[in-house]
N, C-alpha and C positions, 0 to 999 in steps of 0.2 A: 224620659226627662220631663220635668214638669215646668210647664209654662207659668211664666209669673206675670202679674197684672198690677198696675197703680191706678187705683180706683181715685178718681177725680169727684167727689158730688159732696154740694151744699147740705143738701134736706138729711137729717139724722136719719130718718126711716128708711130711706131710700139705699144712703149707704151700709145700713146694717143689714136688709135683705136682698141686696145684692152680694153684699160679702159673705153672707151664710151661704147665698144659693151656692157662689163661683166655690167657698172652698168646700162645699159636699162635692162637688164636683173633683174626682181624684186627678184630673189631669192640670189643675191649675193650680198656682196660690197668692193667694194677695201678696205683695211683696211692700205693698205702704198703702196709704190713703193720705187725701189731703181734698180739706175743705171750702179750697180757695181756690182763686186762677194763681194770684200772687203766690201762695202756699205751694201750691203744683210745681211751678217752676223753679225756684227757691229748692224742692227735694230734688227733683230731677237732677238738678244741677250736682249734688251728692251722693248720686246713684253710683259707688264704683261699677255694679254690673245694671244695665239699665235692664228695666223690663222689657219682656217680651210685646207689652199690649199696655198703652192707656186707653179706659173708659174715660171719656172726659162729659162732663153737663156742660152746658151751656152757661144757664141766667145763675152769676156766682157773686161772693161779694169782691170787692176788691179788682179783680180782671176774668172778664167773659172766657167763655169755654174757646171761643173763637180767637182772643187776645193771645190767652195762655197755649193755647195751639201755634200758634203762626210764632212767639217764642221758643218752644219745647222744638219744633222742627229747626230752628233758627241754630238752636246746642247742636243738634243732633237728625240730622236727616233723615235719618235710617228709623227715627222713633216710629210706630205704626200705631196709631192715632183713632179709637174707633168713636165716633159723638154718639152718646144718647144725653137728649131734648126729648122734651115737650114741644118746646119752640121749631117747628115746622118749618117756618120761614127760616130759618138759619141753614137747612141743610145744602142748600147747593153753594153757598160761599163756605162750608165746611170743608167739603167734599174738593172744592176749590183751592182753598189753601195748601191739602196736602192729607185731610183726616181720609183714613183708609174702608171707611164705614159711615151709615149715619142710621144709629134706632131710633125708634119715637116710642119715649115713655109715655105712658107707663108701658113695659114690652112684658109679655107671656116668657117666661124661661124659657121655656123652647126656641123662642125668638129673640133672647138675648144669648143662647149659648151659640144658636147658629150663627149672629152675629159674628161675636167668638173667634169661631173657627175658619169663617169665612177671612177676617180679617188677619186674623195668623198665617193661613196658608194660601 
């Protein structure tokens, strides 16, 4: 079965090589994106099957990666939340709220896929 993912990030570059990386990767598939905290939450809310993993950023427009977290757990407890930032200083009130992860972009594949898996299983 293959794990599905909601790609949470602002910066266009960002989100489109990470979505190349995760779906070369055969065990995953992007299942949405969304550019916003407010955006994020908003789909979430229409997921009939939620995903298995949000990537969430942090510094977004509208509501912080941290905002849109403490909401998205708020629908759904169960959601598994992994933050990559830049923003450093965010991770232990991340990790805090409930995200099941925290990368520091910019992250090596390597180190976003074990990310990944760490937080899935």
């Amino acid at each position: 079965m293959t794990d599905t993912i909601f790609l949470v990030e602002d910066d266009p570059n960002i989100l489109v090589l990470f979505r190349m990386m995760i779906e070369r990767n055969n065990g995953y598939r992007i299942l949405d994106t969304a550019t916003d905290g407010q955006n994020a939450i908003e789909k979430y809310k229409k997921f009939t099957k939620k995903p298995d993993l949000v990537i969430m950023d942090h510094r977004m427009p509208l509501k912080n990666g941290i905002e849109a977290t403490m909401e998205i757990l708020e629908l759904d407890e169960n959601a598994r939340i992994l933050f990559a930032s830049a923003d450093v200083s965010v991770k232990e009130k991340a990790l805090e709220i409930g995200a099941v992860g925290f990368l520091q972009k910019p992250a090596p594949m390597d180190v976003l896929f074990a990310g990944i898996e760490k937080a899935l299983h």
